[in-house]
N, C-alpha and C positions, 0 to 999 in steps of 0.2 A: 543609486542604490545597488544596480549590480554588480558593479566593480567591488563596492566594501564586503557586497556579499559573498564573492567567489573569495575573498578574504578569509573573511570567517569560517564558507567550507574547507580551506585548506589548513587555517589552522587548527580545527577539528583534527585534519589525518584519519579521517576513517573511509578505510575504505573496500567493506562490504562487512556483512552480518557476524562473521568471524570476528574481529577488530572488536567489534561492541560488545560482544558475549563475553571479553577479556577485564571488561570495566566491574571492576569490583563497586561492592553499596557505597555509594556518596559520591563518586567520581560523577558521575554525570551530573550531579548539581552544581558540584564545582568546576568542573566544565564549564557550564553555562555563566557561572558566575563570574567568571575569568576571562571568555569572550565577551560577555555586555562591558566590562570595565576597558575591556582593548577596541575594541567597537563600541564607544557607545550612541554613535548613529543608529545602531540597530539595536541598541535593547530594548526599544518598546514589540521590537520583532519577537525577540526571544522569550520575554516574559512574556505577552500579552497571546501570540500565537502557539507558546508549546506550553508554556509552562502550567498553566491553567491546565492543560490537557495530560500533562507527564507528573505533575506530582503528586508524589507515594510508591510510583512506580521503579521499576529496575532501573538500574543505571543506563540498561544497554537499551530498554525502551526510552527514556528521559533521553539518549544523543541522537538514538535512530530519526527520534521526533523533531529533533534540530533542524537537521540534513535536509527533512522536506520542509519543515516552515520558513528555512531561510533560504529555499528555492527562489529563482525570481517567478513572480506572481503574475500566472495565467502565460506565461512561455513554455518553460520547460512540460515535457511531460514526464513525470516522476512515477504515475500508478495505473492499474488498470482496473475496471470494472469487466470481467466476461457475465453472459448472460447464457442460462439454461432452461429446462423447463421440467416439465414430469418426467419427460420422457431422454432426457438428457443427463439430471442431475446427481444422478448415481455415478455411469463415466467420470464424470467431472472431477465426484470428490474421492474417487476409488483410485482413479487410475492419475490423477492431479496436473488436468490438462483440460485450456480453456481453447474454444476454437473459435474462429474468425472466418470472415469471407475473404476471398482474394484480395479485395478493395482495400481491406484495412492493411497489407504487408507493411505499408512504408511507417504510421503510425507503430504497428506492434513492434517492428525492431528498432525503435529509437529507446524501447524500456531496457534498460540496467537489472543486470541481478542484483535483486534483492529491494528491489520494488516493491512497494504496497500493491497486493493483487486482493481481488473482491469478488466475488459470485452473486449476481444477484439471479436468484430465481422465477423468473416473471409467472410463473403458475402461482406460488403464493407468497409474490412479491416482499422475500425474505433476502436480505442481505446476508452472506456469507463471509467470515474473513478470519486474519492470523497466519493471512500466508505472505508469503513475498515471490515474487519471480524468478527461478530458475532457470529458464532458457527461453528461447524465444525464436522461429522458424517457420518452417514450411514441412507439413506431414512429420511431425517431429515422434506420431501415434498412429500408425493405419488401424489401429483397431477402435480404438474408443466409437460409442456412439452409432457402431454397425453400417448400415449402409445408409448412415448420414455420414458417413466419416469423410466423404468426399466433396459435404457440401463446406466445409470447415477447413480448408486446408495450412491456412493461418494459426498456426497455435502456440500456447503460452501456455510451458510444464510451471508447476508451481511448487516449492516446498512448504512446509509447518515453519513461522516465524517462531525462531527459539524465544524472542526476548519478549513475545507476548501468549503462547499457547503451548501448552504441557500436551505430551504424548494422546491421552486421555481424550481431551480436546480435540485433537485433530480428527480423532475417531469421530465424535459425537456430531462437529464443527459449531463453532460459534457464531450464532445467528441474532440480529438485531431485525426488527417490524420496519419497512417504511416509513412511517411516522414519527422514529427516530435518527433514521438521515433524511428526511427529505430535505432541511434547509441546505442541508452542502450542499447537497450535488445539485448541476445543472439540468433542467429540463427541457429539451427538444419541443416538445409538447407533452401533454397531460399525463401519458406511459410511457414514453421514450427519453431518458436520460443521456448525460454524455458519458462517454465509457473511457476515456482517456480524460486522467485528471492530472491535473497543476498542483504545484506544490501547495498552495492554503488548504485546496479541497484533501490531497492524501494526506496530507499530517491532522486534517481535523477527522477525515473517517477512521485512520489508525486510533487514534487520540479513542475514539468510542470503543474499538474493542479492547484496544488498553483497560479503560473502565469495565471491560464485562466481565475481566479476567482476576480483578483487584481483590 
């Protein structure tokens, strides 16, 4: 399967959030409809994993969606979950940078721009999203966060995903309860999820704030 799949992402041709925002209404249908018939080893991928999730939606959400559901499944890491708190999550969505411990360098710089990135607030376990990934380093902020700013030296700038949140939105940010993603994501234990996700899980948590947007 992952041979035909690096197939199918390259005859996509996209490649980054620019590229998709150029897909006028229908192209991503037809897109999709035009890859299951040339692949169709994988069109129960395509319909069964994005489609459900992308239609009604922009063209340029309907290819974005692609990209990660035709990930190879539980390899790649495609998205990020950062985590904040009361006293964090202001930074976070002001200044639009998620931090990490040391530990995680090797993990965080394996994300791509334009990644699915996530906020979950562990104070009232609110999932935040509509962003994508922007950069990804080491003190890429010495300010954020004050004099925690040095417990977090790992960090992932994020921008506003154009192809799923308006201006407005970004301000506000779009937030879904826990009890709306708990089935994707994986759980550590009972509070502790995994924070680097694989292609099924980003394309199915995009796939929800797609819907919150609609």
């Amino acid at each position: 399967m992952t041979t035909t799949t690096t197939g199918v992402q390259r005859d996509l041709a996209i490649t980054g959030p620019d590229a998709l925002d150029r897909l006028l209404p229908g192209e991503g249908q037809q897109l999709m409809t035009d890859l299951a018939e040339k692949h169709p080893d994988v069109a129960a991928v395509v319909n069964q994993k994005f489609l459900s999730l992308i239609t009604g939606q922009s063209a340029a959400s309907y290819a974005r969606a692609a990209t990660f559901a035709l990930a190879p499944s539980k390899v790649a890491t495609v998205g990020v979950i950062g985590l904040c708190d009361k006293d964090t999550i202001v930074d976070c969505r002001r200044r639009r940078v998620l931090g990490f411990g040391t530990g995680f360098l090797a993990r965080v710089t394996k994300l791509q721009p334009g990644a699915p990135c996530f906020i979950f607030d562990t104070s009232t376990r609110s999932l935040y999203g509509g962003f994508v990934v922007e950069a990804v380093g080491e003190h890429l902020d010495k300010i954020a966060w004050g004099d925690r700013n040095k417990d977090y030296p790992v960090q992932v700038q994020f921008a506003q995903d154009p192809a799923i949140s308006s201006g407005e939105k970004m301000q506000n940010a779009i937030q879904i309860r826990e009890n709306q993603f708990k089935s994707i994501v994986t759980y550590k234990d009972s509070k502790r999820m995994e924070l680097f996700l694989d292609g099924d899980t980003a394309a199915a948590l995009a796939g929800l704030f797609c819907e919150s947007v609609a």
